[in-house]
Each structure stands twice: as C-alpha cells, then as structure tokens.
N, C-alpha and C positions, 0 to 999 in steps of 0.2 A: 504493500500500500504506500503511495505517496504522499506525504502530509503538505498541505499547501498554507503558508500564511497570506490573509488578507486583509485589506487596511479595511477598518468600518467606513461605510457610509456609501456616497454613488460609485467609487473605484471594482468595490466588494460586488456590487450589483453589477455594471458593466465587468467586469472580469468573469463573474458567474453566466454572466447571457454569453459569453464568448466559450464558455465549458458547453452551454447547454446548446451551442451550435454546432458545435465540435463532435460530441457524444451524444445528441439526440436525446437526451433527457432534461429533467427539471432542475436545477440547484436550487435552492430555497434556503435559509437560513429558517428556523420555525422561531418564532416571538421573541423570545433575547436569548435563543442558546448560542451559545463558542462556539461550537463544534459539529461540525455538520460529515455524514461521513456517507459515499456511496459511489458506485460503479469503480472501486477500487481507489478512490481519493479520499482524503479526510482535511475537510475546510477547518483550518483556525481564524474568528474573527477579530482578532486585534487593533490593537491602536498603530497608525498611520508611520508614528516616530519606531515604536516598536518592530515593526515586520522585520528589516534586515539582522534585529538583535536574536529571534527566534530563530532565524536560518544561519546564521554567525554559530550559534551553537549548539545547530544540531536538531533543535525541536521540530524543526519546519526540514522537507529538504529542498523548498521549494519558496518564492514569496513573490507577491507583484508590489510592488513600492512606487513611488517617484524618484526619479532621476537626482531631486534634491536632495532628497531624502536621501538617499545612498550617498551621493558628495558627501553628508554634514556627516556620515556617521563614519567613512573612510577605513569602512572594512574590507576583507581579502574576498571578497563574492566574486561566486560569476557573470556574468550577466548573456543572459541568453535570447530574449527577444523583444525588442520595444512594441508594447501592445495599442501603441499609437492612441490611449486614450490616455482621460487626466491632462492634457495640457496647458500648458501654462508658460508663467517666466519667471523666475526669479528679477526683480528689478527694484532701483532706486526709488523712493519715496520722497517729496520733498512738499512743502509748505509751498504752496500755488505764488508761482510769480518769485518763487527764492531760485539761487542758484549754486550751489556748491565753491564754497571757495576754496581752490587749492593749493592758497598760499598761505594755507592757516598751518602753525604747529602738528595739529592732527584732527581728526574727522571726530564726532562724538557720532554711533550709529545704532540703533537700536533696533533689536531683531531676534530671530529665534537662531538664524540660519549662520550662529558665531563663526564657524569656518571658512563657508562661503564669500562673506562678506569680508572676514578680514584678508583672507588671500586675492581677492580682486584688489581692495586698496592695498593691499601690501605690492599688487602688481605694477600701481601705479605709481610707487614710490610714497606711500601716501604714510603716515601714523595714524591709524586707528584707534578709538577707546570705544569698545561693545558693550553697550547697555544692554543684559540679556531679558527680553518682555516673552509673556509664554501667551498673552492675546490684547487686542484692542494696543495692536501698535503704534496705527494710524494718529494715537493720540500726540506719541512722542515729540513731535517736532510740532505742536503746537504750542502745548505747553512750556517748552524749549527744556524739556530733558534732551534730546540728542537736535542735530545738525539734519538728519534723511534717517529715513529704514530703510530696511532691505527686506522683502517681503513678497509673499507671492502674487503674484499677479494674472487671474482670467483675461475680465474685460476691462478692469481700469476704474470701473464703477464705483468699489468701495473707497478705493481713496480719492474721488472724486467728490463722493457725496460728505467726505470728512476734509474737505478742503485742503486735499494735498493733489499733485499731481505726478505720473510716474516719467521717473528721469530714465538714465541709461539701463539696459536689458543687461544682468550677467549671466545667466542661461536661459536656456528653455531646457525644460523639464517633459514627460511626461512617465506614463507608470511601464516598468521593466517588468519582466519576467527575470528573476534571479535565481541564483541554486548556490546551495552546500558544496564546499569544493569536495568532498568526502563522499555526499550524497552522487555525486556527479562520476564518482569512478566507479564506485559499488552500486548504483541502479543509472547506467548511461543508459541502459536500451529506453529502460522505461520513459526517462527524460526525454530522452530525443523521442520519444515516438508521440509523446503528448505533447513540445514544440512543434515537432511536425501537423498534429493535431490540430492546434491552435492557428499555427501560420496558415492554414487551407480554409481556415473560416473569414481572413482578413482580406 
C-alpha cells in the first residue's frame, strides 16, 4: 500500500479528482476523518506546512505540496511531477504607492516564507531582518512593523482590498507530486506506475 500525504482544503480535493480520474473511483474524505484508505492507497489529510515533514520521515511515501512549501522547508525529496494545480507566486507586498528603498541598511520583511525571502534579498545584496507572522500579514506594513511581505499571491485581490499592492514575483509555485527517497527504491514500480497514472489524466 502506498501512503499518500495531502494538504487540507481545495489542493486535497483537486488532487483527489485527479486519483479519481486516474482509477475510476471515488476519493472522498468522510466528515473530519485523516485517513482515508482504498484501491491500494491510504490518504493522510494534513496541514499544508506539514506534508513534506510526513514524507521526510517516512510516514507518507508519497505527498502533493506546493513548490513553496518545499523551498521553505529544504529537505532531501524527490520530486516527481508538477500537478499543474494550486498556483500561485510567491511575491513582494508593499503599502500602495510605497517603493522599496534599497539604499537602506537593511529591509525589515514580514512573512511566513523566512527562507525564501531572505535568500532572494540576500541575492540582491540586500540585509534582511524577518518578522516571522503565521496570518493576517497584509497588516505588516501598514502598521509599519516591516518595510513589504512576502506572501503568496493568487489574484492580487487580498492585498489589494488591504491597501497594499504586489511588487516583484520571486516564484511561482504550484502543488508537486513528491516521494520518500527510501520509499522510491523499495516501491519504484508502484510509484512510477501511479505517476504514470496521474500524468495520462492531465
């Protein structure tokens, strides 16, 4: 059996419609269970940040994530097929009508995505200090705790309607198909045969 992690919410559900194209049956999570298990798979539904830490150690051998999500957490996975949904961008946040100045000492940035963010200004030459916020970032640079976020980005809408608007793009993101590098020697048929499964449904 292969254990699969997925993030709660609409990723869990479009990943599932892509099983249930694949395999010709239902996936369904039933009312708040974790754990879903059938036609030789076993669904874990997890938290978003969590999926790659489950396959990192073996619980999962299998996980779908976002691409940021893997950046931020810079473990040894493999990554096996972008499932071309979830997308998005990782991007600057800034206070409408502000502009980043980078002649200052250093950037104050506030974000979940501490990695991300400081390896791009690090790229720029830049000093960084991360205010690390776990929600309601958008407030950040109103307030004037930080300078910009860094934050993900659909349509642009939420920091729009919080009177920020999005500056430079430092990725695009959307959700992978990852695997256990362990899981990946000791059950390759199976993996490969259920990528193959998935990539003939897209």
């Amino acid at each position: 059996m292969l254990t699969i992690a997925l993030p709660k919410g609409r990723i869990a559900k479009e990943t599932l419609e892509k099983f249930e194209k694949a395999f010709g049956e239902k996936f369904v999570f039933e009312d708040r269970k974790l754990i879903l298990e059938k036609a030789g798979f076993r669904f874990l539904n997890v938290r978003n940040q969590d999926v790659p830490t489950y396959v990192m150690h073996g619980a999962a051998d299998l996980g779908v994530v976002g691409l940021d999500v893997l950046q931020e957490k810079e473990y040894d996975l493999i990554k096996l097929l972008d499932l071309k949904i979830g997308q998005c961008k990782v991007a600057i946040g800034l206070k409408a009508g502000d502009k980043l100045d980078w002649s200052k000492p250093s950037i104050r940035v506030a974000t979940k995505h501490e990695k991300i963010a400081k390896s791009f200004f690090e790229s720029k030459a830049m000093a960084v200090d991360i205010v690390k916020l776990y929600g309601s970032i958008e407030l950040a640079p109103l307030v004037g705790l930080s300078d910009c976020i860094v934050d993900i980005v659909e349509t642009g809408e939420t920091m729009k309607q919080n009177g920020l608007e999005v500056g430079d793009t430092i990725m695009q993101s959307s959700a992978n198909l990852i695997c256990n590098k362990n899981s990946y020697y000791t059950k390759k048929d199976k993996i490969l045969a259920l990528k193959d499964s998935i990539k003939g449904t897209m």
